[in-house]
N, C-alpha and C positions, 0 to 999 in steps of 0.2 A: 499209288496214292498212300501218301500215309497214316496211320491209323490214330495216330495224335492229332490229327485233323477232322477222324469223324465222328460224328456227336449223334446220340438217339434224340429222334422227336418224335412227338407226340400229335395226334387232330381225330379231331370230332366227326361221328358219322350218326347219320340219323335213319331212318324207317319211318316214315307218319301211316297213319292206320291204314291197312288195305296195300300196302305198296309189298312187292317182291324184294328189293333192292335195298341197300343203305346208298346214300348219296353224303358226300363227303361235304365237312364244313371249311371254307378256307382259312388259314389259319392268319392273323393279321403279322405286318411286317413286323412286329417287337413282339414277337411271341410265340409259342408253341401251345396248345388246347389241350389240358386231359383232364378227367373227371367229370364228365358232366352228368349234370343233374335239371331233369325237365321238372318244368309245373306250370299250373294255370293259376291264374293272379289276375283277378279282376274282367273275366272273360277273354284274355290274351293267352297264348305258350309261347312259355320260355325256356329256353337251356342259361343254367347258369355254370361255369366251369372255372377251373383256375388256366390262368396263363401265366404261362415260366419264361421270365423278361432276360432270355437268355444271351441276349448282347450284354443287358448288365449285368447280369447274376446278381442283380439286388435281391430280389425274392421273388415269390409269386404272389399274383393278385386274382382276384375272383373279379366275372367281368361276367356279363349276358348277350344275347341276342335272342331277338322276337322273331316269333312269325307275322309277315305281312303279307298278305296276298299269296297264297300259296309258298313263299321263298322267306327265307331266315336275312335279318338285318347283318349288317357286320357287328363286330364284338366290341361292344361297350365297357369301359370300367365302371365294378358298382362298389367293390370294397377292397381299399388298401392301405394295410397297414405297417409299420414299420419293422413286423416281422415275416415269415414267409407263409402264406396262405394257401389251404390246398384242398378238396374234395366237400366242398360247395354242399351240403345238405339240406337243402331247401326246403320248406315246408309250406302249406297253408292254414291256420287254426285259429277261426272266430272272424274269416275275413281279411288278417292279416298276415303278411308274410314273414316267416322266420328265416333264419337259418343256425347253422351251428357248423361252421368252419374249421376244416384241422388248422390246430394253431398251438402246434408245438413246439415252436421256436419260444413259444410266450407263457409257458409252463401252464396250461388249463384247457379246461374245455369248457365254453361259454356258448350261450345261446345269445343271438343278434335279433333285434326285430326292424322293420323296413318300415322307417317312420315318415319317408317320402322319398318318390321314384326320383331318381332310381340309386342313388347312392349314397343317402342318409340312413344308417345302420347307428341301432342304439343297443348295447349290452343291455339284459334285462338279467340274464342269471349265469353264475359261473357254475358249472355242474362239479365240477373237479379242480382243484390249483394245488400247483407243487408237483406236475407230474409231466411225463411227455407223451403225450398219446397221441392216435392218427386214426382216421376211416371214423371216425365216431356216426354208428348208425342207430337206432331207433325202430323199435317194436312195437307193437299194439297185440295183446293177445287174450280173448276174454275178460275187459275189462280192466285189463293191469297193464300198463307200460314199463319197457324195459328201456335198455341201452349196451350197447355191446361197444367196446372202445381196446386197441392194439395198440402196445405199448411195445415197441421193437429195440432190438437190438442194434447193434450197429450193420448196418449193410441194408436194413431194410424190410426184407420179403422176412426176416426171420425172428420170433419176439413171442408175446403170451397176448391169448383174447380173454379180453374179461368182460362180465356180464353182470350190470347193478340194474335193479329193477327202479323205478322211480315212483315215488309218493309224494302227490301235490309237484312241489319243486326239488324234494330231495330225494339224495339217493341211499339204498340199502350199502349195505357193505358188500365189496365187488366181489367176485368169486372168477379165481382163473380158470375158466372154461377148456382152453386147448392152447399148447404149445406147441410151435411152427420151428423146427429144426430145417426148413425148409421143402419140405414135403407134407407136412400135414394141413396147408392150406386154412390158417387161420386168418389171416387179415382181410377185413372187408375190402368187397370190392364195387359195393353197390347195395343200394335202398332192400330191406327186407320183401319178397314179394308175397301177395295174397291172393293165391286162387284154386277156386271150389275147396275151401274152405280149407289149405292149410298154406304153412309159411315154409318161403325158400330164402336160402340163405343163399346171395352171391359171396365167394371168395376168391383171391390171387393165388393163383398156381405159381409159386416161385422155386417149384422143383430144377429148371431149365435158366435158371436166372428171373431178374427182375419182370415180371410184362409177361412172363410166357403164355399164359392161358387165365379162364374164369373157371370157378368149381359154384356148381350150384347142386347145394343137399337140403333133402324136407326136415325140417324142424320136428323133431319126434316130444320134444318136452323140452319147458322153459327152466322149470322148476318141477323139486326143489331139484331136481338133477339136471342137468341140461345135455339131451340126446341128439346127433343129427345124423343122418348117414347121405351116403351123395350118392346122384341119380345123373349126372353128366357134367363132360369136362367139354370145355369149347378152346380153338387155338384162332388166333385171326385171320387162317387161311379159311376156315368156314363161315367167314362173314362175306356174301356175297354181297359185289356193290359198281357201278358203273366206273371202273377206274383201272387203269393199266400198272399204277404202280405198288411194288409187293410191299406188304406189311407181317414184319415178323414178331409181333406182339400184343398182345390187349390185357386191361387191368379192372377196366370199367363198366360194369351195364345195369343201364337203368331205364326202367320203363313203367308209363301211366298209360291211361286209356287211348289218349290221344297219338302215343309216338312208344320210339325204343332208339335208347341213345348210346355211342359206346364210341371207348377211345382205342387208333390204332397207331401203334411204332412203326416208326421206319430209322432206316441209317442217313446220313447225307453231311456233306463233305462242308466245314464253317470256321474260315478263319477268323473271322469276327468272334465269335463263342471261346475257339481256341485264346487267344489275348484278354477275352472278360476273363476268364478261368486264370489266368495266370495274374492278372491284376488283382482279383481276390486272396487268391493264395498269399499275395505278396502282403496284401494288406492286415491277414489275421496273423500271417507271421510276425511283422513287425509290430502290432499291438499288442500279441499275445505271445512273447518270446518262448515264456516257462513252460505253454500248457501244447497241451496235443490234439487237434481236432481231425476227426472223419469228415473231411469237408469235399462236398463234390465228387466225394467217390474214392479219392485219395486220401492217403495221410499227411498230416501236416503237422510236424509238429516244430519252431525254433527255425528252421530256414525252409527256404523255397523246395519243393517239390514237383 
């Protein structure tokens, strides 16, 4: 088999409370699942994640599924926009639900409010414009909110974490916390967590490539210095879960009262994918003869690749 033919995906595995197991979410025909992000919203759980609409390689869009009777609905679209969308941050605050979507293709980071289910998203505040960031996550810590947001490099896994504390709606001036040469595990990989009174930071291990593992270290100080050290690294072989097929990667976990949510890689064989890929290419070639993009993994820059 040729290796130009096989593509990394991506799908959703879940845990609801009390259970030993992850049980896997299926992924729908136009799309691959990673990122997700649970919450309750109006006495209902939901996962909302991005899907990567990787027959067209348009972009990604942010989609949900409910719990009903025990079992998750299929995956609904709730936010797409005409740039690529990706790691769903969901919130609830005053009753209402937020989010704050990487949307780096669109140079900002903005906060979205759900101004009716399930796909009426209103910008309310841009936190940042002019910049390209991703994983954008959110703190609560004694009274003061913060914000951590990874503005990478090319390839990815590798770039600088920076950390603005937030007042009312605006932000302090960012301070770069930690740069990722690809071993020091700075890019979020999931919601801050809080228990018996201190904060864990999930991040991507992209020591091994993209996806390889999660690094989770206790938050030692927010300010004015910012300390963490790490207490354990997880790979997706020790995600136990009802399923025969191997998964060589994980980016994501996130977990509330109710569940614990996490995305796992696999390889698998796509001529459809292979032809989007190559229509894309063709297509930023020809618009954009002069310049050079990292697109897709590849370089492109003036003719096909």
């Amino acid at each position: 088999m040729q290796k130009k033919f096989l593509f990394d995906r991506w799908q959703t595995a879940y845990r609801l409370k009390g259970e030993e197991k992850f049980t896997l979410l299926p992924n729908p025909e136009w799309g691959w699942v990673a990122d997700p992000f649970p919450v309750m919203y109006q006495g209902s759980l939901y996962i909302f994640a991005e899907i990567f609409l990787y027959k067209s390689e348009r972009n990604g869009v942010i989609a949900y599924c409910k719990l009903e009777d025990g079992e998750f609905t299929g995956w609904e679209v709730s936010m797409d926009k005409h740039w690529h969308l990706s790691y769903p941050n969901v919130f609830v605050c005053g009753g209402r639900l937020y989010m704050c979507p990487e949307t780096r293709q669109n140079d900002e980071i903005a906060v979205y409010e759900l101004k009716a289910f399930p796909d009426q998203w209103e910008k309310r505040k841009v936190l940042l414009s002019n910049v390209q960031c991703v994983d954008t996550t959110f703190c609560h810590d004694q009274g003061k909110k913060y914000m951590f947001t990874f503005r990478p490099q090319k390839g990815g896994i590798k770039g600088r974490l920076y950390l603005y504390q937030i007042d009312g709606m605006k932000l302090t001036e960012g301070r770069m916390i930690l740069e990722d040469t690809g071993t020091q595990n700075a890019r979020p990989g999931g919601r801050i967590l809080c228990e018996a009174g201190k904060l864990f930071r999930v991040s991507q291990n992209g020591s091994e490539g993209y996806g390889s593992g999660l690094v989770f270290s206790v938050i030692d100080s927010l300010s004015p210095v910012y300390r963490e050290h790490e207490i354990r690294r997880i790979t997706a072989g020790e995600i136990e879960g009802n399923w025969n097929r191997k998964f060589s990667g994980i980016h994501t976990y996130n977990r509330i009262d109710e569940i614990e949510v996490v995305d796992l890689k696999y390889r698998t064989f796509s001529l459809s994918e292979y032809w989007a890929r190559r229509r894309v290419r063709k297509v930023f070639a020809e618009k954009y003869p002069h310049r050079t993009f990292y697109a897709l993994g590849r370089r492109v820059g003036g003719r096909l690749k």
